[in-house]
N, C-alpha and C positions, 0 to 999 in steps of 0.2 A: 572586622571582616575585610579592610581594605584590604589588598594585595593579595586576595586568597585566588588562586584558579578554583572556578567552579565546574565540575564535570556533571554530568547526567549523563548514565545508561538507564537505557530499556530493555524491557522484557516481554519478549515476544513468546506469548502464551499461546494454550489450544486453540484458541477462536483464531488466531493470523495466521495459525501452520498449517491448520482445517482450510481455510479460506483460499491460501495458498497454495497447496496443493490440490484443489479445486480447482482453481484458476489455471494450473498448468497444466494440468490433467484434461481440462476440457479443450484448451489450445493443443495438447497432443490427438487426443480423441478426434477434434475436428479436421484437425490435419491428416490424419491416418484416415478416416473415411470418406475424403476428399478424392482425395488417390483411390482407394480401394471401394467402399459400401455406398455412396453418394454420388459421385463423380456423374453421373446423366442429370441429376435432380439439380445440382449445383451448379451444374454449367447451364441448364435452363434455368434456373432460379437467377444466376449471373448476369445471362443474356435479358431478359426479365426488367431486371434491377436497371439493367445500361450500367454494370459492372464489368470492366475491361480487362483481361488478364490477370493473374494470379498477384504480380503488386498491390492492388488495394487492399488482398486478405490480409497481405504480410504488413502494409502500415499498420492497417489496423488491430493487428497483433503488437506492432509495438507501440503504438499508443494506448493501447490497453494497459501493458507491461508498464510503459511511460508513467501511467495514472496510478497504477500501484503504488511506484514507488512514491511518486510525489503526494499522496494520501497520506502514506505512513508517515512519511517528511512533515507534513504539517500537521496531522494529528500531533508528533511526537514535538516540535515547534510549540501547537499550542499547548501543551501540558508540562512542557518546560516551563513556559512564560506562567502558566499555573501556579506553580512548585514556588516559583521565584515571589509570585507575589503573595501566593500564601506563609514562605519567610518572613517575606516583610513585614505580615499582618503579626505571626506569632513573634518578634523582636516586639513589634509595637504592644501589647497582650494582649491578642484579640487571637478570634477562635482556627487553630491547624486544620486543616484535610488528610488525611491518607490517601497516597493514590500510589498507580501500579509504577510510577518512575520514582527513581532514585537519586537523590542530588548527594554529592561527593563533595566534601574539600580536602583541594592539597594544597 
């Protein structure tokens, strides 16, 4: 196995596309009745809070986004390092896993 490149794709199933489009769905939704269905409530909820300007909504929109993706990063990180040690094990004869990633050699 010296010199092989190891690849691993994923496969992003129902539950991350479900979850996914939740997640932007609800940042559109909140966005849209900010402006239009909310906008009294929110600006006293804001003032409230000692929330200043519409900038905090937006970091915190992209640190949301932010967190996605660095979730799916290290999920998909640790189930690499998974994959690779359960190799090892099966080389050595000891018992495989299935799991939803796919290790490649070229």
């Amino acid at each position: 196995m010296l010199g092989l490149l190891r690849l691993v794709t994923t496969v992003a199933g129902t539950a991350y596309a479900a979850i996914w489009v939740a997640a932007i769905g609800s940042r559109l939704l909140f966005a849209y009745s900010a402006s239009h269905w909310f906008a009294p409530q929110i600006a006293s909820f804001s003032r409230a809070a000692g929330i200043d300007g519409s900038s905090a909504y937006t970091a915190a929109f992209v640190i949301m986004a932010l967190a996605m993706v660095l979730t799916r990063v290290a999920v998909t990180a640790f189930r690499a390092a998974r994959i690779a040690g359960d190799e090892h094990r099966a080389v050595a004869g000891l018992h495989h896993r299935h799991t939803h990633l796919h290790s490649h050699a070229h």
